[in-house]
DSSP file (Angstrom, degrees, kcal/mol; ACC not computed):
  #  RESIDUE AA STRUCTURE BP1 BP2  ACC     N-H-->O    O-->H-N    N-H-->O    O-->H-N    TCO  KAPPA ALPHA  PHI   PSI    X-CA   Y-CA   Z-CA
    1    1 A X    >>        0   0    0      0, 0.0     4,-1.8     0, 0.0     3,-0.6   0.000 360.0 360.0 360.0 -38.8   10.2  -11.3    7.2
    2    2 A X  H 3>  +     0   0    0      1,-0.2     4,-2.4     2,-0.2     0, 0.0   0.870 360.0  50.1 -76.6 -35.7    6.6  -12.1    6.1
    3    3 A X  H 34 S+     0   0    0      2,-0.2    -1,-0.2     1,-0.2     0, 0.0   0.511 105.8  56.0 -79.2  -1.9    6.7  -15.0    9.0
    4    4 A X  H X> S+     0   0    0     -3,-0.6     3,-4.3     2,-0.1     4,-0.6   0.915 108.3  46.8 -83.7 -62.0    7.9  -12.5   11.5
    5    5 A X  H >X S+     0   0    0     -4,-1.8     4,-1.1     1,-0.3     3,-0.6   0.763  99.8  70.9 -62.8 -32.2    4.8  -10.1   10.7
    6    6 A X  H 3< S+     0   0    0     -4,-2.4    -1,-0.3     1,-0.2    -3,-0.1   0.294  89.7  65.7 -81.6  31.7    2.3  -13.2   11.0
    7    7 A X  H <4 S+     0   0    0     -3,-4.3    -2,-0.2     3,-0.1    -1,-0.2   0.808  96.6  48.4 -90.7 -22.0    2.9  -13.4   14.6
    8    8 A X  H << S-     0   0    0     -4,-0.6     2,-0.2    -3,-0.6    -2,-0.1   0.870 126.9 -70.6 -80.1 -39.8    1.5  -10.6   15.4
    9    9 A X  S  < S-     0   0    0     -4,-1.1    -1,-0.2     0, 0.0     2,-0.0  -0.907  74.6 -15.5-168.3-163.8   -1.8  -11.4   13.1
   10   10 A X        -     0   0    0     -2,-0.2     2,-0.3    -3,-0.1    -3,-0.1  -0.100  57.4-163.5 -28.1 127.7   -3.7  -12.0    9.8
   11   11 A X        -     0   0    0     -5,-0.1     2,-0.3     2,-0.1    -5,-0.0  -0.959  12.2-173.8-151.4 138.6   -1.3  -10.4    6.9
   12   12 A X        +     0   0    0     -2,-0.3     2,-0.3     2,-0.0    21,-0.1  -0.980  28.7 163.5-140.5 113.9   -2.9   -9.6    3.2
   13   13 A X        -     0   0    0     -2,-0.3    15,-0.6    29,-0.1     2,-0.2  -0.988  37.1-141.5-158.2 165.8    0.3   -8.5    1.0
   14   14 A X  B     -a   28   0A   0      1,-0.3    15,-0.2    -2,-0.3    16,-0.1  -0.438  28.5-109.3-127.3 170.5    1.0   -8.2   -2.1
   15   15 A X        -     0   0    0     13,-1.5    -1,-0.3    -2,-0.2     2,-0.2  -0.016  32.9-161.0 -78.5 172.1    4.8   -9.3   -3.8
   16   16 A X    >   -     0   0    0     28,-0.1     3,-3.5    11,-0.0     8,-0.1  -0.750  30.5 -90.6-164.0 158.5    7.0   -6.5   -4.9
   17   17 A X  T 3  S+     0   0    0      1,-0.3     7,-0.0    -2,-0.2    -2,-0.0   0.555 122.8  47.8 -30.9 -24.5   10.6   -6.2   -7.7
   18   18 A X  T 3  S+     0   0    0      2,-0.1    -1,-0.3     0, 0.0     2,-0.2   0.426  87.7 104.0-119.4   7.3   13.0   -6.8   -4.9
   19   19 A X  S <  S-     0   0    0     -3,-3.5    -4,-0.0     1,-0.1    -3,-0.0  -0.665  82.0 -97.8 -80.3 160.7   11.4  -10.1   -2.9
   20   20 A X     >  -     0   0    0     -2,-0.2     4,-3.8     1,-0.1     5,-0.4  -0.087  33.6-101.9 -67.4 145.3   13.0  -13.2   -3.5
   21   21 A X  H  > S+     0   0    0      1,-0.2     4,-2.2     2,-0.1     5,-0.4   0.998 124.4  55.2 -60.3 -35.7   11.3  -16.0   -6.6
   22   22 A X  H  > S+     0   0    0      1,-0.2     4,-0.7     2,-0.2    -1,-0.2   0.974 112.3  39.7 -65.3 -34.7    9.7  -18.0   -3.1
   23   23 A X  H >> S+     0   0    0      1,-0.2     4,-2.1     2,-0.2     3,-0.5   0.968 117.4  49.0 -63.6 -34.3    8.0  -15.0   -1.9
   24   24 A X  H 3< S+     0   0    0     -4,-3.8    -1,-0.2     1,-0.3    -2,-0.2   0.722 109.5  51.3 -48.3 -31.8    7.0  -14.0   -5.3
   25   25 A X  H 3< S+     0   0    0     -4,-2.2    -1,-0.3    -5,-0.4    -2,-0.2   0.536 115.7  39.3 -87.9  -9.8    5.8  -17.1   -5.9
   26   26 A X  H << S+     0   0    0     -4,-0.7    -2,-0.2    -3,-0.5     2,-0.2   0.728 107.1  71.2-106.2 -20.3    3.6  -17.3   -2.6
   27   27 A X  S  < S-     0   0    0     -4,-2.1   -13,-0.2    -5,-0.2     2,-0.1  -0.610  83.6-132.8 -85.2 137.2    2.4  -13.3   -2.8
   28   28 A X  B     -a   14   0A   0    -15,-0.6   -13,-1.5    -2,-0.2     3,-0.1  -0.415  26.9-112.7 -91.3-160.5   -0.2  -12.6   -5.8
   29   29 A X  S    S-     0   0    0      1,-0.4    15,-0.7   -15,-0.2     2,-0.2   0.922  97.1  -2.6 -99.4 -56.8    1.0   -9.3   -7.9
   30   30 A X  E    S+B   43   0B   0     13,-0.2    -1,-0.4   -16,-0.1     2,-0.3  -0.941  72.7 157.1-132.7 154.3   -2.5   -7.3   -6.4
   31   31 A X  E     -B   42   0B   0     11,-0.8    11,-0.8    -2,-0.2   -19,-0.0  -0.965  26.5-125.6-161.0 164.6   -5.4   -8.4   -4.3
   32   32 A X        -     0   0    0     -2,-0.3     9,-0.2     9,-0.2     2,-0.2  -0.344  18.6-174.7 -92.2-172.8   -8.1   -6.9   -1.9
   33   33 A X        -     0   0    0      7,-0.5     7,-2.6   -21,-0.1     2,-1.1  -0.870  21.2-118.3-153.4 152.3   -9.2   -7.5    1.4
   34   34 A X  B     +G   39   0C   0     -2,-0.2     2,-0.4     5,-0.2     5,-0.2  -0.618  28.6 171.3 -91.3  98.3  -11.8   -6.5    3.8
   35   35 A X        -     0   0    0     -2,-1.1     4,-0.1     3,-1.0    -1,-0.1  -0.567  60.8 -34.4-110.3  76.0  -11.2   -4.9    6.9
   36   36 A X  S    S-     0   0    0     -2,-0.4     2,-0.6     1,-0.0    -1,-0.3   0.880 125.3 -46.6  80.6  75.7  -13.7   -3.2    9.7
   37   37 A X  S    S+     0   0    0     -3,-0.2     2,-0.3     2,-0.0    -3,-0.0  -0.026 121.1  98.8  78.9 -22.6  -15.8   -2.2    6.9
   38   38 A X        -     0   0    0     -2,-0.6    -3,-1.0    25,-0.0     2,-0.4  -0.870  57.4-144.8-108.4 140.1  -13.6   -0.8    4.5
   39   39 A X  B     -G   34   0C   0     -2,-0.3    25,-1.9    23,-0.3    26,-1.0  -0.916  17.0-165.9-108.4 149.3  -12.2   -2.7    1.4
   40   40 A X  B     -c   65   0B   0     -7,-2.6     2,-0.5    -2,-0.4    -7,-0.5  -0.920  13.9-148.5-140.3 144.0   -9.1   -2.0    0.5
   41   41 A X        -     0   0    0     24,-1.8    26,-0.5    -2,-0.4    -9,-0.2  -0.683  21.0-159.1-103.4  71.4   -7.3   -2.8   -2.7
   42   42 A X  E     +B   31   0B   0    -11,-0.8   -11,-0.8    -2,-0.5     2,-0.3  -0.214  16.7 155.5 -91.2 154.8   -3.2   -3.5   -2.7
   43   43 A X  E     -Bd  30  68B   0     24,-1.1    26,-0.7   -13,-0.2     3,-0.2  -0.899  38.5-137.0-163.6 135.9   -0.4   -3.4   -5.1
   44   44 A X  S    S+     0   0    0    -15,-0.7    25,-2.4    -2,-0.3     2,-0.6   0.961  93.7  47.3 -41.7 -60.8    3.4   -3.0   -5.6
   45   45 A X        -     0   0    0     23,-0.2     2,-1.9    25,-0.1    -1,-0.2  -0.767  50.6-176.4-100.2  83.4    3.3   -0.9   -8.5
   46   46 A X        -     0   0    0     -2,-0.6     6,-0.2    -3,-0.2    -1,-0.1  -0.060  49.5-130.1-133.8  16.6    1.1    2.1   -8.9
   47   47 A X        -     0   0    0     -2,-1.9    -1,-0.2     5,-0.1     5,-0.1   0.182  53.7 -23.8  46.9-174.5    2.4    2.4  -12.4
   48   48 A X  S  > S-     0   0    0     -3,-0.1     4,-0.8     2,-0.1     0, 0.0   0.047  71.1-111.1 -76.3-175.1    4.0    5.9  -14.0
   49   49 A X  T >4 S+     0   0    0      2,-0.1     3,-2.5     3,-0.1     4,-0.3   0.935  96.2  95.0 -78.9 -69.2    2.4    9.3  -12.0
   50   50 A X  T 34 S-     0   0    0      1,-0.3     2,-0.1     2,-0.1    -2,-0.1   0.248 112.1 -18.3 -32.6 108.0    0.4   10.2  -15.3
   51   51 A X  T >> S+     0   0    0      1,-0.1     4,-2.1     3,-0.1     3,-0.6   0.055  91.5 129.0 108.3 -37.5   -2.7    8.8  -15.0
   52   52 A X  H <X>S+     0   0    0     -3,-2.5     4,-2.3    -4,-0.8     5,-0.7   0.910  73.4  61.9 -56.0 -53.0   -2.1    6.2  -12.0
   53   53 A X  H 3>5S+     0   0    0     -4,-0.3     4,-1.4     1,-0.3    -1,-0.2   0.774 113.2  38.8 -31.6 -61.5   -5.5    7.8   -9.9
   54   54 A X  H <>5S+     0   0    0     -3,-0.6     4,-1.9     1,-0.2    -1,-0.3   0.907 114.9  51.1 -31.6 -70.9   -7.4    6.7  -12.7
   55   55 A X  H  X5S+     0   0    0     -4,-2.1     4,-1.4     2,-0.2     5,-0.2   0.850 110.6  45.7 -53.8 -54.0   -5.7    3.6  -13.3
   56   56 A X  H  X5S+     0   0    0     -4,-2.3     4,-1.5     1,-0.2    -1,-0.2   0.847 116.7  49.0 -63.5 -40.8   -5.9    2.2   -9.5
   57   57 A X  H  <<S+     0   0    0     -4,-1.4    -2,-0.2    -5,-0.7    -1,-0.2   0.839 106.7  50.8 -72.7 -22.5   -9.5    3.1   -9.4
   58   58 A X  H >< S+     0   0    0     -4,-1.9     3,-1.3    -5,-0.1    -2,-0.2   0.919 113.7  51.3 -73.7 -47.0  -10.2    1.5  -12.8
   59   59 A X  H 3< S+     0   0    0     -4,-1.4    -2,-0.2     1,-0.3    -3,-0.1   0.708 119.0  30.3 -91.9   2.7   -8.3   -1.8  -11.0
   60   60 A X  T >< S-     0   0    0     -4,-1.5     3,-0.9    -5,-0.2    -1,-0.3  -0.251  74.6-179.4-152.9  71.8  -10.3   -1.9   -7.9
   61   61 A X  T <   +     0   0    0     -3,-1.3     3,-0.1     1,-0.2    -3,-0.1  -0.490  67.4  31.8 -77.0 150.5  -13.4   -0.9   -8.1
   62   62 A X  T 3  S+     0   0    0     -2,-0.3     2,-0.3     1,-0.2   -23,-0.3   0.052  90.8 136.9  99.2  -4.5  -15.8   -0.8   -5.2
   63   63 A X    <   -     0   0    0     -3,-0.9    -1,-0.2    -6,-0.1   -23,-0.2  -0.413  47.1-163.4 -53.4 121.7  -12.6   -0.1   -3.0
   64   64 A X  S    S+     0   0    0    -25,-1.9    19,-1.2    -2,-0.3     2,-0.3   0.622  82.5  35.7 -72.5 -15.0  -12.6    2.5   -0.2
   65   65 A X  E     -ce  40  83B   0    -26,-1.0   -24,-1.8    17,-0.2     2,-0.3  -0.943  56.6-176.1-170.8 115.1   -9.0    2.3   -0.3
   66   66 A X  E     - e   0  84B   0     17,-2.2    19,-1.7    -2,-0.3     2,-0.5  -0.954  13.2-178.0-108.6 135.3   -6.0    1.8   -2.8
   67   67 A X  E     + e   0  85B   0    -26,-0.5   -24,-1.1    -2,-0.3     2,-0.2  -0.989   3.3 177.1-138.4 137.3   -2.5    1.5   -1.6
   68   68 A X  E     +de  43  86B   0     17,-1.7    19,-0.7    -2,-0.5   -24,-0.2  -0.756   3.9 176.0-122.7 159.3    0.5    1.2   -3.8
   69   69 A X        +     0   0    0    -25,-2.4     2,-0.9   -26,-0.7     4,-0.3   0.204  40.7 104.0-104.1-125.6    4.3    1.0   -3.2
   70   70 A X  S    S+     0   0    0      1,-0.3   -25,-0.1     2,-0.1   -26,-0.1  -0.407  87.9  53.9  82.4 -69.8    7.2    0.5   -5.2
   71   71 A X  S    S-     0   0    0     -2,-0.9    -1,-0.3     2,-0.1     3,-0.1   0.789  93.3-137.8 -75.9 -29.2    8.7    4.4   -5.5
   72   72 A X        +     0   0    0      1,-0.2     2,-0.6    16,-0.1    17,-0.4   0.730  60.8 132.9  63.7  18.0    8.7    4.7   -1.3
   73   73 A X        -     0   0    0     -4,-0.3    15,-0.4    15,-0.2    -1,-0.2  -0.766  58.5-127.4-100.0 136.8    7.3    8.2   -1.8
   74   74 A X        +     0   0    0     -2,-0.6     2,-0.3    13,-0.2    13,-0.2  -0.483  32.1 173.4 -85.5 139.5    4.5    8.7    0.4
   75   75 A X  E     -F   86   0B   0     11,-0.7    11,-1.4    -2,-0.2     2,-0.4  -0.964  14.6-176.2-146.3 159.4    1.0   10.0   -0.9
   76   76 A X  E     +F   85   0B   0     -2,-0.3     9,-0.2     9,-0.2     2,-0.2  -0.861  28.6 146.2-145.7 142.0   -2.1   10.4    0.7
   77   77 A X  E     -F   84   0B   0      7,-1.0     7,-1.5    -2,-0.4     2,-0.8  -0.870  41.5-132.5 175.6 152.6   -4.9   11.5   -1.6
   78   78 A X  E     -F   83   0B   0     -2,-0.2     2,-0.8     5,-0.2     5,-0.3  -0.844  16.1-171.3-112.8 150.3   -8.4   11.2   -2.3
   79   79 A X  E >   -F   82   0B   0      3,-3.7     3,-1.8    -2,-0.8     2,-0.3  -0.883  64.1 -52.0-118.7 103.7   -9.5   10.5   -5.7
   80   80 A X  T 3  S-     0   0    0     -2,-0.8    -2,-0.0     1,-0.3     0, 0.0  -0.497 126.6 -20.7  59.8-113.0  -13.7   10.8   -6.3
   81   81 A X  T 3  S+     0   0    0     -2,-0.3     2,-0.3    -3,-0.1    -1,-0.3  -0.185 128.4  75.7-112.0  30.7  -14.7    8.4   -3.3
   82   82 A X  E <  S- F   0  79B   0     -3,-1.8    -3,-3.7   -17,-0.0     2,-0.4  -0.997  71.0-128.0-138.7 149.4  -11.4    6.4   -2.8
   83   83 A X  E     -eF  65  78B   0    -19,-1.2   -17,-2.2    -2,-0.3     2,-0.4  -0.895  11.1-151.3 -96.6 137.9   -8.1    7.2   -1.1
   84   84 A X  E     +eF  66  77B   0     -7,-1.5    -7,-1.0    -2,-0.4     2,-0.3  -0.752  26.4 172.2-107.2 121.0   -5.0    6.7   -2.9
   85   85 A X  E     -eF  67  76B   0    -19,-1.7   -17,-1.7    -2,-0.4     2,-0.2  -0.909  25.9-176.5-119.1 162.3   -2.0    5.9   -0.4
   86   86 A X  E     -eF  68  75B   0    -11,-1.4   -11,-0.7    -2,-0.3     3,-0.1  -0.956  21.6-151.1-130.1 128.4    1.6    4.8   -0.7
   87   87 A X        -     0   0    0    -19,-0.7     2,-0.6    -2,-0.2    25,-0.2   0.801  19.1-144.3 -63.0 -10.1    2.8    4.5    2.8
   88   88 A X        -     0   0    0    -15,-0.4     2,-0.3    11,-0.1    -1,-0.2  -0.664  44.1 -81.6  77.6-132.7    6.4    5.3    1.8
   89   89 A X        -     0   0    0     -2,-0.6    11,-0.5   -17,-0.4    12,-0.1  -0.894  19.4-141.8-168.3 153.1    8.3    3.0    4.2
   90   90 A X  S    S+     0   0    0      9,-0.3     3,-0.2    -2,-0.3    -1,-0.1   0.729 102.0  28.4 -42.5 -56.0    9.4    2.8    7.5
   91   91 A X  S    S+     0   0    0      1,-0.1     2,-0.3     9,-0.1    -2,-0.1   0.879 121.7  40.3 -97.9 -51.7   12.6    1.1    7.0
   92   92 A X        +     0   0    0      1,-0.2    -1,-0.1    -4,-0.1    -2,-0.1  -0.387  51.2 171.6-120.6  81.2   13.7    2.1    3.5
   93   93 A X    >   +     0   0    0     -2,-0.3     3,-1.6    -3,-0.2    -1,-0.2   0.796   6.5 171.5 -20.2 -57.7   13.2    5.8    2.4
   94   94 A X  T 3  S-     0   0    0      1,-0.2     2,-0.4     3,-0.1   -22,-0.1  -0.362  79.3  -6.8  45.0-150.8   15.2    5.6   -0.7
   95   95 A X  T 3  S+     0   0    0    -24,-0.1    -1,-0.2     2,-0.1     2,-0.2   0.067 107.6 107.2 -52.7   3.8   14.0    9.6   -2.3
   96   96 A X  S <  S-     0   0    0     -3,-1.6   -23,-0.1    -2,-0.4     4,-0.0  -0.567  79.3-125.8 -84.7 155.6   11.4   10.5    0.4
   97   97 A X  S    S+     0   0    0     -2,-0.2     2,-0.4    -4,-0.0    -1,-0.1   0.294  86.2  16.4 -66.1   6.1   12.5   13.1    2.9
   98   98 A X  S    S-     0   0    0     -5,-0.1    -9,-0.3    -9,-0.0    -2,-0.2  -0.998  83.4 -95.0-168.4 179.4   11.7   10.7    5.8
   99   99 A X        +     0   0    0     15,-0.5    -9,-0.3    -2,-0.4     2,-0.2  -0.434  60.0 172.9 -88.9 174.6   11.1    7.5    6.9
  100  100 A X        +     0   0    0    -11,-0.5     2,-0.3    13,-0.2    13,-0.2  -0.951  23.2 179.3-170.0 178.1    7.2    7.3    6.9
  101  101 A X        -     0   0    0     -2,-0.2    11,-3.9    11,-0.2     2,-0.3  -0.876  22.2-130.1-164.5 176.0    3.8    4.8    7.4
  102  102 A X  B     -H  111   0D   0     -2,-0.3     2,-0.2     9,-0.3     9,-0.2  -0.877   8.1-159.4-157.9 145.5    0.0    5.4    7.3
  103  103 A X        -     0   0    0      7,-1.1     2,-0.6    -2,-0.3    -2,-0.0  -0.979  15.6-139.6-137.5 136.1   -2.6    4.5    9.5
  104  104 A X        +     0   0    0     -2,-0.2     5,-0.2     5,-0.2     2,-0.1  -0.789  29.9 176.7-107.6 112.0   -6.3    4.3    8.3
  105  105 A X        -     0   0    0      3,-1.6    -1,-0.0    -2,-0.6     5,-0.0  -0.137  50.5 -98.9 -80.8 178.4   -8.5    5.8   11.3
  106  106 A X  S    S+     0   0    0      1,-0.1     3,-0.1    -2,-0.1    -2,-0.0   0.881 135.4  61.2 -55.9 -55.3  -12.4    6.3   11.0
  107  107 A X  S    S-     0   0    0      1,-0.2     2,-0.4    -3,-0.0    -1,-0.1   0.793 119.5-123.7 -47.9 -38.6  -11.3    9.8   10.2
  108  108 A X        +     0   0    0      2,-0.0    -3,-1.6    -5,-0.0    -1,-0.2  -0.784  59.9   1.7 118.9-162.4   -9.2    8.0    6.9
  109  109 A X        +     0   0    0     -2,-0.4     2,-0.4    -5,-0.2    -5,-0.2  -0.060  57.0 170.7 -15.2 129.7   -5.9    7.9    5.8
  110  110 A X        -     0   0    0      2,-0.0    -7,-1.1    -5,-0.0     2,-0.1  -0.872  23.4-147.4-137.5 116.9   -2.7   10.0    8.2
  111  111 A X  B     -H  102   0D   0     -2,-0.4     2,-0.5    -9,-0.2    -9,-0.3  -0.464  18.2-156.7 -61.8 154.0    0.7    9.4    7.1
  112  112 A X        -     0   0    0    -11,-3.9     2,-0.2   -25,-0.2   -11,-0.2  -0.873  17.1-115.3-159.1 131.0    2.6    9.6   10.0
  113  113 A X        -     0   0    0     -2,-0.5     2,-0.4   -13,-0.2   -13,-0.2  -0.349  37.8-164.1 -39.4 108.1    6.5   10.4   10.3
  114  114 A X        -     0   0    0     -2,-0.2   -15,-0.5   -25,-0.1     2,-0.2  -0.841  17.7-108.5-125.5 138.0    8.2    7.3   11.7
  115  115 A X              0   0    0     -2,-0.4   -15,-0.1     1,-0.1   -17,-0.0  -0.656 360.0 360.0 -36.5 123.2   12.1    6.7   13.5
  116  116 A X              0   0    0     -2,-0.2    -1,-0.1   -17,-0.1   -26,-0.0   0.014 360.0 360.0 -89.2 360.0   14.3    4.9   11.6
């Protein structure tokens, strides 16, 4: 899957509980990257709700952008100066009411409602 998504381009990802030991082993557990200005700071696990805003901002600072998985519930939120996303997922919902994604405009963050 990860070699399907570097044809299209440049892929920065992070591992998460259900990949396989080779991906795991090739993925770090969080890392940043810079992209068209913004750096942005990924991880699987956004850790319990108590507290995680704090927590993400504490583990990447100078990030414009934290995005976290792991639950598949989609969040969009700004915290101080940084936005908080989980994209949800596309593919696998698990407890969100819809399939879902975000795409980061100038404007910032939009979740956006996706087909299954």
């Amino acid at each position: 899957m990860l070699a399907d998504l570097e044809r299209f381009g440049p892929v920065v990802a992070v591992h998460g509980n259900m990949d396989d030991a080779g991906l795991r082993a090739s993925l770090p557990v969080r890392t940043t990257a810079e992209l068209e200005g913004l750096r942005i700071g990924l991880v699987h696990d956004g850790g319990p709700a108590v507290g995680r805003h704090e927590r993400l901002r504490e583990l990447f600072p100078g990030c414009d952008v934290v995005a976290y998985g792991h639950s598949h519930m989609p969040e969009v939120s700004r915290a101080a100066d940084v936005w908080i996303v989980n994209p949800g997922s596309p593919t696998e919902r698990r407890r969100a009411p819809q399939h879902t994604m975000v795409v980061i405009r100038n404007g910032g963050p939009e979740l956006i409602a996706v087909r299954a």
